[in-house]
BAMAR-389290 format. One line per 2 residues: number of its first residue (from 1); their letters; for each residue x, y, z of N, C-alpha, C. Coordinates in pm, 1 decimal. Layout:
BEGIN
NUM> A> X,Y,Z,X,Y,Z,X,Y,Z ~ ...
//
This chain:
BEGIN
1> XX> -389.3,-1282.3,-1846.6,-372.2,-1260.8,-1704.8,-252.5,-1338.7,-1655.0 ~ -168.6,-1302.4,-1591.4,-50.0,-1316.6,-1508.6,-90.3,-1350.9,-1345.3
3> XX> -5.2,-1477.5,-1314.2,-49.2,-1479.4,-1195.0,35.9,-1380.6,-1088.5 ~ -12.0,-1369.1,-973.6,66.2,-1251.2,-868.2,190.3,-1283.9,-881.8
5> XX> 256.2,-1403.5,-831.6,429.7,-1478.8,-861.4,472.6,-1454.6,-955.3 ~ 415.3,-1451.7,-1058.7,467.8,-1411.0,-1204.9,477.6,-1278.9,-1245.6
7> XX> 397.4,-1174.8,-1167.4,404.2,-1019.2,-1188.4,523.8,-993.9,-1102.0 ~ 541.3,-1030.9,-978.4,620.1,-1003.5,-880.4,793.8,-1031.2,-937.7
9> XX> 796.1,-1149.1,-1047.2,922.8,-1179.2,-1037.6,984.7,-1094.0,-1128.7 ~ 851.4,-1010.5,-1264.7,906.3,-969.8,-1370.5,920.2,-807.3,-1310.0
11> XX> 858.2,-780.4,-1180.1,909.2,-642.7,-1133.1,1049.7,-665.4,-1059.9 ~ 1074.6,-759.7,-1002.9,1160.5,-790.3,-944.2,1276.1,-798.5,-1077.4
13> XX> 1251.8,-851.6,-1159.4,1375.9,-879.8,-1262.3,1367.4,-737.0,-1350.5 ~ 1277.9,-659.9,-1372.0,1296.4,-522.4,-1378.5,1387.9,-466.7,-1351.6
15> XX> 1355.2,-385.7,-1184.6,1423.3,-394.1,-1075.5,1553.9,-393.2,-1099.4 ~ 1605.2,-536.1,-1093.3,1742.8,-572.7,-1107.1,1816.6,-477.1,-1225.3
17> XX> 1753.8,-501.3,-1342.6,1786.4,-476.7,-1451.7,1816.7,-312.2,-1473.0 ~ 1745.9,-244.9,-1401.5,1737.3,-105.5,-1405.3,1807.5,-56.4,-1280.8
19> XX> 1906.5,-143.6,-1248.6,2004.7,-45.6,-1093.2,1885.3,-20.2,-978.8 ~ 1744.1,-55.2,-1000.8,1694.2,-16.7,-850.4,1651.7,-107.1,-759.8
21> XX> 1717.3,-256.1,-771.8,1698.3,-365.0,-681.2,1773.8,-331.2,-531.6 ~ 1708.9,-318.2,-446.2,1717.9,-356.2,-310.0,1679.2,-464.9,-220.9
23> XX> 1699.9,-508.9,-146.4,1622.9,-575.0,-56.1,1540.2,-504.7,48.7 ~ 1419.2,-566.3,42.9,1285.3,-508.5,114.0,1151.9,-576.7,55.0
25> XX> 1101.3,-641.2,175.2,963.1,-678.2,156.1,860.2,-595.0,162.5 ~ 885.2,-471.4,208.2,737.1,-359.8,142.0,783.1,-269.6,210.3
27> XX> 751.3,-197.4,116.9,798.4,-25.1,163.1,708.1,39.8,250.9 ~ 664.2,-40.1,351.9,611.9,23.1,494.9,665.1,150.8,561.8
29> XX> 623.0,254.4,569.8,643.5,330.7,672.4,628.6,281.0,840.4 ~ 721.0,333.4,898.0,672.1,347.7,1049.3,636.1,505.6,1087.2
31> XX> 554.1,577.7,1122.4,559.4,689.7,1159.1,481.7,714.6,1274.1 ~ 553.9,854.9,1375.2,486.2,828.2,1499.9,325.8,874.5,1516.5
33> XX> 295.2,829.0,1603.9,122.5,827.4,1623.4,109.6,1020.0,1634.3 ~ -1.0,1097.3,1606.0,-49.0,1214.8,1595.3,-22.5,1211.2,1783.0
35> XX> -88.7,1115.4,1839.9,-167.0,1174.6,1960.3,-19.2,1183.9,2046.5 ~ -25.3,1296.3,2155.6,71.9,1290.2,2228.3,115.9,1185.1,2322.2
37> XX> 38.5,1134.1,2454.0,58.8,1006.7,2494.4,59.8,900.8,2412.2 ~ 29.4,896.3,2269.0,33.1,726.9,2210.6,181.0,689.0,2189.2
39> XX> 231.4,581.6,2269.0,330.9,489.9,2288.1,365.8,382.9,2116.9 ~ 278.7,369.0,2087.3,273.3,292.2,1993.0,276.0,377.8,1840.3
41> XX> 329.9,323.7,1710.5,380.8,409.4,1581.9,274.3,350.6,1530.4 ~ 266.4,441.8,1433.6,146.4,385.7,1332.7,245.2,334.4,1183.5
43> XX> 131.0,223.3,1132.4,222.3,207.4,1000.4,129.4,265.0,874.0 ~ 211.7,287.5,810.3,162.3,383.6,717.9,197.0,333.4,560.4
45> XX> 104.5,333.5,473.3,168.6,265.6,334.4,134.7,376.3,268.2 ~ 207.5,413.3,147.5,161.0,495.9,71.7,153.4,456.7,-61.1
47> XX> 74.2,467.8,-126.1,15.4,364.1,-266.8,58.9,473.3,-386.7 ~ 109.2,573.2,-388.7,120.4,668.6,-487.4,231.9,582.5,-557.4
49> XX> 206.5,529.9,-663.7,322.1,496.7,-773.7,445.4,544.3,-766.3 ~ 477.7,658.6,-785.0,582.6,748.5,-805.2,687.2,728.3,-674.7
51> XX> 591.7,749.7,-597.9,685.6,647.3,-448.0,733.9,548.2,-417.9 ~ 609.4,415.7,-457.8,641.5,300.6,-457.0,762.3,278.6,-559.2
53> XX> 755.1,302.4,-684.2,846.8,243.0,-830.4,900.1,375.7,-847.4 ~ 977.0,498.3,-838.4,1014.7,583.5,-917.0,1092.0,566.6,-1038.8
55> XX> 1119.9,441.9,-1040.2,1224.8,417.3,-1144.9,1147.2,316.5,-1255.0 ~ 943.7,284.5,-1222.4,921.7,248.6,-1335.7,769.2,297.4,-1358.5
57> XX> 832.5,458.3,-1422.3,712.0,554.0,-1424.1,672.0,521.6,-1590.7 ~ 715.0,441.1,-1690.7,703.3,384.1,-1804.0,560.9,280.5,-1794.2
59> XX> 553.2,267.0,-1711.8,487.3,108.5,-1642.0,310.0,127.3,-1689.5 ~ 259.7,20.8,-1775.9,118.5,48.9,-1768.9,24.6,58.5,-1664.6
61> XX> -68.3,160.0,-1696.1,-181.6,180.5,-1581.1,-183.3,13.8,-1543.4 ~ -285.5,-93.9,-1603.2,-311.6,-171.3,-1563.2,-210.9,-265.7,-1460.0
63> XX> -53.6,-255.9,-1488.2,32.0,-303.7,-1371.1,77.0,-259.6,-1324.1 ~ 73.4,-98.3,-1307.4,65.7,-5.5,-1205.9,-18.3,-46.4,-1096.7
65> XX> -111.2,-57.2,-1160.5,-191.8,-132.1,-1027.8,-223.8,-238.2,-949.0 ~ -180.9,-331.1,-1058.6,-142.3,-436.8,-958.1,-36.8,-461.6,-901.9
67> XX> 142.1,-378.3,-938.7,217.3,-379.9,-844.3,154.5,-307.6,-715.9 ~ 34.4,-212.0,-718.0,-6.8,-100.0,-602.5,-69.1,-239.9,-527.1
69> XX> -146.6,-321.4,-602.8,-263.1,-404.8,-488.3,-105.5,-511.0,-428.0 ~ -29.4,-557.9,-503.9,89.9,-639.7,-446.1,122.7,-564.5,-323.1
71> XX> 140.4,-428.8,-342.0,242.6,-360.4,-165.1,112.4,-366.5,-83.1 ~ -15.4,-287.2,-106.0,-88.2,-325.9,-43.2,-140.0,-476.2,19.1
73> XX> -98.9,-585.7,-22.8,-116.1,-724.1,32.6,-9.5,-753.1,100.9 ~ 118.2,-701.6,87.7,235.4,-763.4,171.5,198.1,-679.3,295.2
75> XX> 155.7,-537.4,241.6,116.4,-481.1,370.8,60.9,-504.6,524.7 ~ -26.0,-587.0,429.5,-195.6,-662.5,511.3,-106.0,-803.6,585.9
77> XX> -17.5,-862.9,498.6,86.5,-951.8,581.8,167.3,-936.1,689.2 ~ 210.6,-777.4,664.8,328.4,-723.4,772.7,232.3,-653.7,901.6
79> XX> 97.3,-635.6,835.5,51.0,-590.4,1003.1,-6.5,-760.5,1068.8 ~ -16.2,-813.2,979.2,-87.7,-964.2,1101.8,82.6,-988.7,1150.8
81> XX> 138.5,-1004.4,1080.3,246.7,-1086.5,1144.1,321.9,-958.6,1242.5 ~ 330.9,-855.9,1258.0,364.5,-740.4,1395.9,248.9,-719.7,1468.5
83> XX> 121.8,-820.7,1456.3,6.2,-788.7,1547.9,-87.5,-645.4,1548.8 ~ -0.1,-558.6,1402.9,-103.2,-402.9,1434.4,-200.2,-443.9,1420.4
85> XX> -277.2,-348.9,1536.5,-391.2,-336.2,1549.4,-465.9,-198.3,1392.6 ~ -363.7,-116.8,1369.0,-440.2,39.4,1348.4,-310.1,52.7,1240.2
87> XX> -360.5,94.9,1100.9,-278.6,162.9,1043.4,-317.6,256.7,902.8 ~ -243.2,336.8,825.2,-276.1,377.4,738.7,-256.2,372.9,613.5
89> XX> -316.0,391.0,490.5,-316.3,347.8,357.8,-345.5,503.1,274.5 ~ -253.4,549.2,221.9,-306.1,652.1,172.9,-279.1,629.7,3.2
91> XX> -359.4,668.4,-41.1,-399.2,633.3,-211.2,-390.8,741.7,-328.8 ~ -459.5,875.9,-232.3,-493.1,998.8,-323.2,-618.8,976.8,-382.3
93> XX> -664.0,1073.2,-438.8,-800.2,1065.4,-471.6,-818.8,1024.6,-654.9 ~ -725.4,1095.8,-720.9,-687.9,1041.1,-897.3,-854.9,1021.5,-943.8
95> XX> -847.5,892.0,-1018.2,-1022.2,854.4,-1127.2,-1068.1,778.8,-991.7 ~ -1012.3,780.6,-911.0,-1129.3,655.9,-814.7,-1075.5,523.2,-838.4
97> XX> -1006.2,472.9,-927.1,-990.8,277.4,-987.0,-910.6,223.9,-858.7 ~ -780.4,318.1,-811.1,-707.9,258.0,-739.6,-762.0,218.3,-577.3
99> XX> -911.9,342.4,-537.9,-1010.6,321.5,-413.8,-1050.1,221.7,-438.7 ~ -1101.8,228.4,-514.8,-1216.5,92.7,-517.1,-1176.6,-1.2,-543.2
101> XX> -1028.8,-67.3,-603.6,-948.4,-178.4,-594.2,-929.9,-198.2,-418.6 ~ -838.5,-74.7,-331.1,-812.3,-148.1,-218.6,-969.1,-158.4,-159.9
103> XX> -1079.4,-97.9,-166.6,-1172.3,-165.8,-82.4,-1250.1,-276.9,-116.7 ~ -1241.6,-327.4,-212.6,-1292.2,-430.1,-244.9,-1162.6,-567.5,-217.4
105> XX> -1059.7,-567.3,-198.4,-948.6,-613.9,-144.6,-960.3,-635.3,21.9 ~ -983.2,-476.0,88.5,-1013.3,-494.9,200.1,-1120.2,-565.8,224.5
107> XX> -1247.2,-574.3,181.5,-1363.5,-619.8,256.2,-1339.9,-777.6,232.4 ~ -1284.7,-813.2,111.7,-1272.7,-957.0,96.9,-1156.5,-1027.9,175.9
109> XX> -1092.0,-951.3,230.6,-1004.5,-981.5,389.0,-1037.0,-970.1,484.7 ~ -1143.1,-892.4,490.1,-1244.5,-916.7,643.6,-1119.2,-774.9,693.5
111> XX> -1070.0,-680.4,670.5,-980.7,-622.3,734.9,-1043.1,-436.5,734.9 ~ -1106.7,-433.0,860.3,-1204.5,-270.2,867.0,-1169.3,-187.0,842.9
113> XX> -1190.3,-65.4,786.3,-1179.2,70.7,760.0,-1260.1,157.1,723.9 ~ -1214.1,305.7,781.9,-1270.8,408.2,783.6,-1173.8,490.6,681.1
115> XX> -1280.2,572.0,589.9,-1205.3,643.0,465.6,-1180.5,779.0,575.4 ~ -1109.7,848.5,498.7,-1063.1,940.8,610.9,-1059.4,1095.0,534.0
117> XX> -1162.1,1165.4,564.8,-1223.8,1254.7,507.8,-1124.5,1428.4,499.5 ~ -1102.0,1426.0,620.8,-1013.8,1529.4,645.1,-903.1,1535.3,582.2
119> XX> -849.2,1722.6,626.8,-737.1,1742.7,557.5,-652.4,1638.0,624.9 ~ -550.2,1607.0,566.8,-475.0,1691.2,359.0,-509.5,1543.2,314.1
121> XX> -566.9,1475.1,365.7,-688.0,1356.2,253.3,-754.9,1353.8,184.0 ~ -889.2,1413.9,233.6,-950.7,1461.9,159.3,-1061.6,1378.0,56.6
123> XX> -1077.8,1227.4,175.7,-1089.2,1075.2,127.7,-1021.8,1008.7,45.4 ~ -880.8,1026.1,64.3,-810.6,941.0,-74.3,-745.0,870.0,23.3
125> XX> -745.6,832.7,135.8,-658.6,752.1,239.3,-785.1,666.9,349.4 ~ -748.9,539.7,405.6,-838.9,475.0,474.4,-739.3,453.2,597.4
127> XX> -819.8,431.0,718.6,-743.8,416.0,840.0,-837.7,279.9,843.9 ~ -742.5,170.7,848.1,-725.5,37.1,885.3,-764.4,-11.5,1031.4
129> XX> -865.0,-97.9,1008.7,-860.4,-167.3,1191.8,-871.1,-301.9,1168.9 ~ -740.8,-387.7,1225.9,-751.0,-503.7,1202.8,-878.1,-581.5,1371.1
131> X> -936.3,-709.4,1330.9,-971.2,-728.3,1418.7,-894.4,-815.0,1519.8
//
């Protein structure tokens, strides 16, 4: 086992190594709210690998997923520190490993959600309520 700092630096030195280093602390979406009067954007993460890393589709399942739980935690950082209240996490539905990683993540952050059943989800995405 590798600690998180130590996974982070060898994606990061990846990264470098393979032309796809940028700067960016998490590939957050901003996108605007569904409802017509809502003033406020929703943030939106999307956990699909292929999105997050396209350039390290080589990458084992097992740190596939923990680079996925890493964006998902900077995530959980970038909404306390912008104060969201409401946002979204979409995962896909796949074997189930990568659900039940973020909710067991979420509940041990105390951070609420509702799985989100409807189309084009289909429960592979949770809508976030911080308290």
């Amino acid at each position: 086992w590798h600690s998180k700092d130590e996974v982070h630096e060898v994606v990061m030195l990846k990264k470098a190594m393979m032309g796809g280093f940028y700067f960016s602390e998490s590939k957050t979406e901003v996108k605007p709210s569904p409802k017509k009067n809502a003033k406020k954007r929703l943030l939106v993460l999307d956990l699909h690998f292929e999105k997050l890393y396209p350039e390290l589709g080589h990458t084992s399942s097992k740190e596939k997923l923990d680079l996925q739980l890493l964006e998902l935690e900077q995530f959980i950082i970038d909404m306390r520190k912008r104060a969201t209240r409401k946002a979204l996490v979409i995962m896909g539905q796949g074997e189930g490993v990568l659900i039940k990683s973020v909710k067991r993540y979420l509940d041990k952050n105390d951070v609420k959600y509702d799985i989100i059943f409807d189309p084009p989800y289909y429960g592979g995405a949770f809508s976030l309520k911080m308290p």
